[in-house]
N, C-alpha and C positions, 0 to 999 in steps of 0.2 A: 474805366480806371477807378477802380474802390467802389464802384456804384455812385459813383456822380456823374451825374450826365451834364449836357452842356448848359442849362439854363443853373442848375445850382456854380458850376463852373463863375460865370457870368457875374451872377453874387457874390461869390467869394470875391472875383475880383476886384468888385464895383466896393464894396467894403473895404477892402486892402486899400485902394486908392484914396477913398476918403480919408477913415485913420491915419495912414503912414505919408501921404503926400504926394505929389506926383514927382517928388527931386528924389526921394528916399525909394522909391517902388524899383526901378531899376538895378540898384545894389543891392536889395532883398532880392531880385530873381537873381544875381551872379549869385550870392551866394548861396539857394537855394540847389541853383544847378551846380554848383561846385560840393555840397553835402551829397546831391546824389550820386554823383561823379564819383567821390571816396566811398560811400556806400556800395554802392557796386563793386568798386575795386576790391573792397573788405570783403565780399559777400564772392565776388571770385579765388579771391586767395584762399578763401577759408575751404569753399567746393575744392579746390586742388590741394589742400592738407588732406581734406577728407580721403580723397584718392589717393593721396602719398599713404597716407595712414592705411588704407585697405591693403596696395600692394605690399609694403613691410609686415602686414598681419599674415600679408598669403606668404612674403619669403622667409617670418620666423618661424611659420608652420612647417613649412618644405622643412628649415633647420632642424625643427623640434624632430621630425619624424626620421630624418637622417643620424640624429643623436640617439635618438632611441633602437633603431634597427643594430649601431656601431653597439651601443650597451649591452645588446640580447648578443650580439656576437662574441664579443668578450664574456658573456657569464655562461655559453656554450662552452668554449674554449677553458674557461675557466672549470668549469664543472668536468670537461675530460681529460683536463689535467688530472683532477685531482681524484676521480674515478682511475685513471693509468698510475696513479703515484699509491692510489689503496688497493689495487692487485699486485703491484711490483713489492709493496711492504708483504701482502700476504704471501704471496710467491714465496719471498725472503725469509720469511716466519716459517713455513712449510720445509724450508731447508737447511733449515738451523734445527727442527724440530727431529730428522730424519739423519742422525749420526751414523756414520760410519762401526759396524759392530751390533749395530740393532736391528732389532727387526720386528714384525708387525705391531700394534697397537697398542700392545704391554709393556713393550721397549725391551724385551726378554735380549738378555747376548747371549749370541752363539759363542759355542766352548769351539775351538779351533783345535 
């Protein structure tokens, strides 16, 4: 554990015991083990954000790539509309251009 082994352990204790007293040593270890207790806890929650955070990254991608696919669909759609709406204009021009009374490319009328 951290690279102490058991004799510096030992010391550490033997130390704590002189400074802190033998009445006070006991409520320093509750709540030592009660700081690790919450540390943990923190230190779990935060791992399980982490993993909430990845799967949301994976389900706004799936979103992102399904939004994108609908947009290329619509500017297909959009694009042959508007391809079908500039042959129908030309169409329409072509027949307005082609009166009744004329004929070939000089627009000459035939004498009837």
């Amino acid at each position: 554990m951290f690279g102490i082994g058991m004799p510096e352990l030992i010391l550490i204790l033997a130390i704590a015991l002189i400074v802190l007293g033998p009445k006070k040593l006991p409520d320093l270890a509750k709540s030592m083990g009660r700081a690790m207790r919450e540390f943990k806890k923190a230190t779990s929650e935060f791992k399980e954000s982490i993993a909430v955070d990845d799967e949301l990254s994976d389900v706004k991608k799936a979103f992102d790539d399904i939004n994108k696919d609908i947009k290329e669909t619509i500017d297909i759609n959009v694009d042959l509309e508007d391809k079908a709406q500039n042959y129908l204009s030309s169409s329409d021009d072509e027949k307005d251009n082609k009166e009744p009374g004329k004929e070939g490319p000089e627009g000459s009328v035939k004498d009837e």
